[in-house]
C-alpha positions in Angstrom: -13.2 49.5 277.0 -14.1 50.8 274.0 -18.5 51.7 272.9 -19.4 48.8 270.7 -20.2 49.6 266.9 -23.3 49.4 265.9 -24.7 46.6 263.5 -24.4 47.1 259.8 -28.0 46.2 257.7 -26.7 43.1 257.0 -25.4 42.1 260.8 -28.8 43.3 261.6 -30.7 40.6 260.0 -31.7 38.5 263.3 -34.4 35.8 263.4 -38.4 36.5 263.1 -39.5 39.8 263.0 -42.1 38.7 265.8 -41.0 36.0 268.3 -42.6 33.8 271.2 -41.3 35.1 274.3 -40.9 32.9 277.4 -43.6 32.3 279.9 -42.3 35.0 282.7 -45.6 36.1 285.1 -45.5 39.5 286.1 -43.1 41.4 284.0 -44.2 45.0 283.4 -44.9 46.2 280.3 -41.1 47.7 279.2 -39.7 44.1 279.9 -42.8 42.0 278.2 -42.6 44.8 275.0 -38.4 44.3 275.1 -38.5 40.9 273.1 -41.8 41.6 270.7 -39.7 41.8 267.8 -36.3 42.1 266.6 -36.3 46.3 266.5 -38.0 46.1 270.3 -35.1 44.0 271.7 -32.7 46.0 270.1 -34.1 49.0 271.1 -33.9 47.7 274.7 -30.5 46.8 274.9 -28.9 49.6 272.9 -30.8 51.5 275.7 -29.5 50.3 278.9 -27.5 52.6 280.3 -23.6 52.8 278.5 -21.2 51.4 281.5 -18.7 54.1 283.5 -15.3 51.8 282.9 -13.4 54.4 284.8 -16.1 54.0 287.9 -16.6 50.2 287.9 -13.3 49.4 287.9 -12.5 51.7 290.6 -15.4 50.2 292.7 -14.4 46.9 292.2 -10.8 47.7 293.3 -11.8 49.5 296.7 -14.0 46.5 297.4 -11.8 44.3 296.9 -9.7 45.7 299.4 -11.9 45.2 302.2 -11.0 42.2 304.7 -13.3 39.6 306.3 -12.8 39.8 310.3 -11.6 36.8 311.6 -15.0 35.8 313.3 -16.7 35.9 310.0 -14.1 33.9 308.2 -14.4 30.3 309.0 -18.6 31.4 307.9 -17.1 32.8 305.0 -15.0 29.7 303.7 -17.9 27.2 304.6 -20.3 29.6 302.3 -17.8 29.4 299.5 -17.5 25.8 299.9 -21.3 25.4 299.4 -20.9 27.7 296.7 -18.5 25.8 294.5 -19.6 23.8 291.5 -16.8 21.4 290.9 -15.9 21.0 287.6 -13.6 19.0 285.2 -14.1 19.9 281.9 -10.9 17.9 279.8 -11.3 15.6 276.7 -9.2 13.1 279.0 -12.0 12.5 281.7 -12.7 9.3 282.7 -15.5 7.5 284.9 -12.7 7.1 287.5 -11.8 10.5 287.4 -15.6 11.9 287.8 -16.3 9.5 290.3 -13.3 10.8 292.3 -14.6 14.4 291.7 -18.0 12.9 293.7 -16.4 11.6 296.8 -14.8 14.8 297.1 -18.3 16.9 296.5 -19.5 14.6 299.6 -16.9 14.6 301.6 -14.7 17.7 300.6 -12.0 17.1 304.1 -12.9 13.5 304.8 -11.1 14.0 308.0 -13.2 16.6 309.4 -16.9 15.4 308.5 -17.9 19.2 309.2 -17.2 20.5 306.1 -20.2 21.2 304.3 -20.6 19.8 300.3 -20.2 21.6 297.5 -23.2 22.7 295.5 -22.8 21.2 292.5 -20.2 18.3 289.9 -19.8 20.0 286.7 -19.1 17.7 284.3 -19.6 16.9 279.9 -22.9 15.0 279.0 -21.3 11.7 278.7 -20.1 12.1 282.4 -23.4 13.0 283.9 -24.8 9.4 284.6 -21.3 8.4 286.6 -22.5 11.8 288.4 -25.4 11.0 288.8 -24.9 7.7 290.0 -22.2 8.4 291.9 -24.0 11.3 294.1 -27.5 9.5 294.7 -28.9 10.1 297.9 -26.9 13.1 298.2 -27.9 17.0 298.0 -25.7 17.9 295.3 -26.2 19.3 292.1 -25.3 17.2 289.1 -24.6 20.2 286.1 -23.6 19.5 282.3 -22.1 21.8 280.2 -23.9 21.8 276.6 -24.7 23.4 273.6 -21.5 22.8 271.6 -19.3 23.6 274.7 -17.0 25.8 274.7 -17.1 27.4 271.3 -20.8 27.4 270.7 -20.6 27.2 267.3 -22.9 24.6 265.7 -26.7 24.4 264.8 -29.7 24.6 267.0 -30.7 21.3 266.6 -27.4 19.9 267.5 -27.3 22.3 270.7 -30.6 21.2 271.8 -29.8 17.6 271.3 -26.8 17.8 273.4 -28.7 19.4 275.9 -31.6 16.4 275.7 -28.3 14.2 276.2 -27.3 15.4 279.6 -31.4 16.1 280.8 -32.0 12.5 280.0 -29.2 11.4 281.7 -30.1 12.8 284.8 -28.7 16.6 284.7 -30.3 19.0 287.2 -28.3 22.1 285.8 -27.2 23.0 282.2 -24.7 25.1 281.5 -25.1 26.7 278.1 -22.9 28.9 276.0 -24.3 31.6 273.8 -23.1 32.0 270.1 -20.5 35.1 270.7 -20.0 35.8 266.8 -23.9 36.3 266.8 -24.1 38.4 269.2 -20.8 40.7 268.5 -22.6 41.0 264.7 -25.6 42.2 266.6 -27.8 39.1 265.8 -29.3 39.4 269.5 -33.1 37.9 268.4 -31.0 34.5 267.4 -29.4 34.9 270.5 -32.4 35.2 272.7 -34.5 32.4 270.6 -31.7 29.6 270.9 -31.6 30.8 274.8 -35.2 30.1 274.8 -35.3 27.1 272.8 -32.6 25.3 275.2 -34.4 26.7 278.4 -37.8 24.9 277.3 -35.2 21.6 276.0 -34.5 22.0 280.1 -37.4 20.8 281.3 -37.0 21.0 285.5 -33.5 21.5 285.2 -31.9 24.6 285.7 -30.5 27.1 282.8 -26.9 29.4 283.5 -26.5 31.0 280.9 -22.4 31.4 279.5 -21.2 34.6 278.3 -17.7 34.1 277.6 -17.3 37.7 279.2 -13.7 37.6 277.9 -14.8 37.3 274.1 -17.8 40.5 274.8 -14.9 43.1 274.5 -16.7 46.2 275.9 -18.3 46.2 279.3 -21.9 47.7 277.3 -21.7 44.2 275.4 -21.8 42.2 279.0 -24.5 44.5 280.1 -26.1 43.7 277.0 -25.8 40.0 277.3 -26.4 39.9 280.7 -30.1 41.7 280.2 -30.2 39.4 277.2 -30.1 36.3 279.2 -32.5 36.9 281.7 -35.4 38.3 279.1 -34.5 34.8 277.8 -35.0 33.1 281.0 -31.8 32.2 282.3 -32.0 31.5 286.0 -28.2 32.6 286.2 -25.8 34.1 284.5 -22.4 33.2 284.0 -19.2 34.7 283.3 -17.3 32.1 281.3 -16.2 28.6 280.2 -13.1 28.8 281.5 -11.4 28.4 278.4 -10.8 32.0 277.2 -8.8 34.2 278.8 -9.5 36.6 280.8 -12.2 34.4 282.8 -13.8 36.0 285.4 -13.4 39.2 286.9 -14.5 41.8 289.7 -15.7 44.5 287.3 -17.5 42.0 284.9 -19.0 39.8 287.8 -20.5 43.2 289.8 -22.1 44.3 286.2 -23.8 40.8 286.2 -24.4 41.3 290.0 -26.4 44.6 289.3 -27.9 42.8 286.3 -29.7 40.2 288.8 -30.3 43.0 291.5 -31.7 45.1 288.8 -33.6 42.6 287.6 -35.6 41.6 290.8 -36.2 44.9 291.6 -38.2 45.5 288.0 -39.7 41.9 288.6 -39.5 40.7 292.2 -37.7 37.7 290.2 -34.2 36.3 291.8 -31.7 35.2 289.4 -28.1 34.1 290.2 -24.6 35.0 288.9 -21.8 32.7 288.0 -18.3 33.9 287.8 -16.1 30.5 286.3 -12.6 30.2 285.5 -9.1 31.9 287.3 -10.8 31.5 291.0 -8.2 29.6 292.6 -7.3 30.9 296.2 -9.2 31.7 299.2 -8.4 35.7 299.2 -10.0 35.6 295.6 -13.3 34.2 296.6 -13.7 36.5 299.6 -13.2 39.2 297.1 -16.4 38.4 295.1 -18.6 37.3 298.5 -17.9 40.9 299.9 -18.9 41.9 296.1 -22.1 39.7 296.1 -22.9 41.4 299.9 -22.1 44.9 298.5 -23.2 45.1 294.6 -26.9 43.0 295.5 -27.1 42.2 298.6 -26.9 39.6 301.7 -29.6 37.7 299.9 -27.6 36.6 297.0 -25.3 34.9 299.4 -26.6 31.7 299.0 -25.4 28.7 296.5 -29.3 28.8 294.9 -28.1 32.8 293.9 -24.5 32.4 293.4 -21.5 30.0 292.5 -17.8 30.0 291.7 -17.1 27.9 288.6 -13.7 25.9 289.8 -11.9 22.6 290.2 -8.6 24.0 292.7 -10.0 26.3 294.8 -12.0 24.1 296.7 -8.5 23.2 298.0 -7.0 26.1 299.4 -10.7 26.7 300.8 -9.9 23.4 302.9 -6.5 24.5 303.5 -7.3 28.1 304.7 -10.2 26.1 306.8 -7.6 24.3 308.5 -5.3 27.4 309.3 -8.7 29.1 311.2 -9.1 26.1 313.4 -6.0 24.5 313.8 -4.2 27.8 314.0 -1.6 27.1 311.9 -1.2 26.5 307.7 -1.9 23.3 306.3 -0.5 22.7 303.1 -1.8 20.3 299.9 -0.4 17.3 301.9 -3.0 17.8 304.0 -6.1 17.7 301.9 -7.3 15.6 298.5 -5.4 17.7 295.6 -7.1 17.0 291.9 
């Protein structure tokens, strides 16, 4: 990937020359002074450190080649199970279709009751009170895409509206997308202040914040936006809509995993990484848990710190389940297919 232009004067011109900065206890001082004004943020992130392509990418490759023993590997699908937020995300959804979604976020293998639930029902605001209703009782996460989904183009007000929508309606997680043509024209303080703006709109619900890695273009802009996010107070980070291509990927997802390690080593804060979109088999997913264990550590392996973005590979999860106990493969006829 290619070092990122800098901003012309005119690309330049963010938001306030002085800002409010979210309420974040304990940052020291060259965090607290990153988002004082426009020139201090942009000092900040045009001073991270540029990105080795030639080293990432070769790092993510050799881990990737490491296996899961067979011991570990029934652990290891039950962990990505619990890790999935199950999503549909089509202008054709229907109640019946989310409420579908919800039996199978209870009861992902109803024959084998041991199969733990997913973490979380990704769904559009107008879906979250099926969700919602659909899930009560049950410890699953109900999470609403919002602020003008997938393209992120349209006013704050209407962004924070949409994200009142879903909060109102019950929405324990909101999945926001930043504005990628105001941050590739270096407009980072509009950035930060709508991410601000829609964390506060949150209330007690959670904030992951989209990238749309795939539309960043360098690996310095996803460092960029990834620090961006969590000065903005993101509690995670995540790779994409799942509507650009590419989606996620190893190298982007372990600079967004050192982002979150980083972080909580400067703050003692935890944040969590998302990757969304193109996870679809088992082998794939192991890929980015041995990447989570190896880029920030066992703690992160946990659905509060990490979550795959899908809607089908929760079902070669169940299938390869199957294969570890049973001994033998299981295909789709086997297990609910969306």
């Amino acid at each position: 990937m290619a070092a990122p232009s800098p901003p012309t004067a005119a690309e330049s011109a963010d938001t306030p020359a002085t800002r409010q900065s979210p309420h974040i206890p304990g940052l020291p001082p060259e965090l607290a002074d990153a988002t004082r004004d426009d020139a201090a943020l942009r000092r900040f992130l045009h001073g991270l450190p540029g990105v080795d392509q030639v080293g990432l990418e070769q790092r993510a490759a050799t881990l990737a080649t490491r296996s899961i023993k067979k011991a570990s590997k029934l652990w290891a699908i039950d962990t990505a199970i619990r890790m999935v937020d199950l999503t549909t995300l089509e202008g054709a959804d229907t109640a019946g279709k989310v409420s579908s979604l919800c039996a199978k976020a209870r009861r992902p293998d109803p024959e084998r009751p041991d199969v733990p639930q997913v973490a979380a029902i990704c769904v559009y605001p107008d879906m979250v009170e099926t969700a919602v209703r659909e899930l009560k009782g049950a410890d699953i996460g109900v999470a609403s895409v919002a602020t003008a989904f997938p393209s992120g183009r349209s006013s704050l007000a209407i962004k924070l509206e949409d994200t009142r929508i879903a909060v109102d309606a019950g929405a324990t997680e909101i999945d926001m997308v930043i504005d990628r043509g105001a941050f590739l024209s270096g407009r980072y303080g509009q950035v930060y202040d709508e991410i601000v703006a829609i964390k506060a709109a949150c209330g007690d619900a959670h904030l992951k914040v989209i990238l749309e890695t795939g539309e960043l273009s360098t690996y310095d802009n996803v460092r960029r936006a990834s620090w961006l996010a969590l000065l903005a107070g993101g509690d995670f980070i995540k790779t994409s809509t799942g509507k650009v291509s590419p989606a996620a990927t190893l190298p982007v997802t372990h600079l967004m995993l050192q982002a979150v390690r980083d972080w909580k080593t400067q703050t003692g804060q935890l944040r969590g990484v998302k990757p969304a979109g193109g996870i679809r088999v088992t082998k794939d997913a192991m890929r980015y848990l041995v990447a989570v264990h190896e880029v920030a550590g066992e703690e992160w392996l946990d659905p509060k710190l990490f979550r795959f973005g899908a809607s089908s590979l929760l079902n070669d999860l169940l299938m390869q389940r199957r294969t570890q106990l049973e001994g033998h493969y299981s295909g789709p006829d086997y297990v609910t297919v969306d």
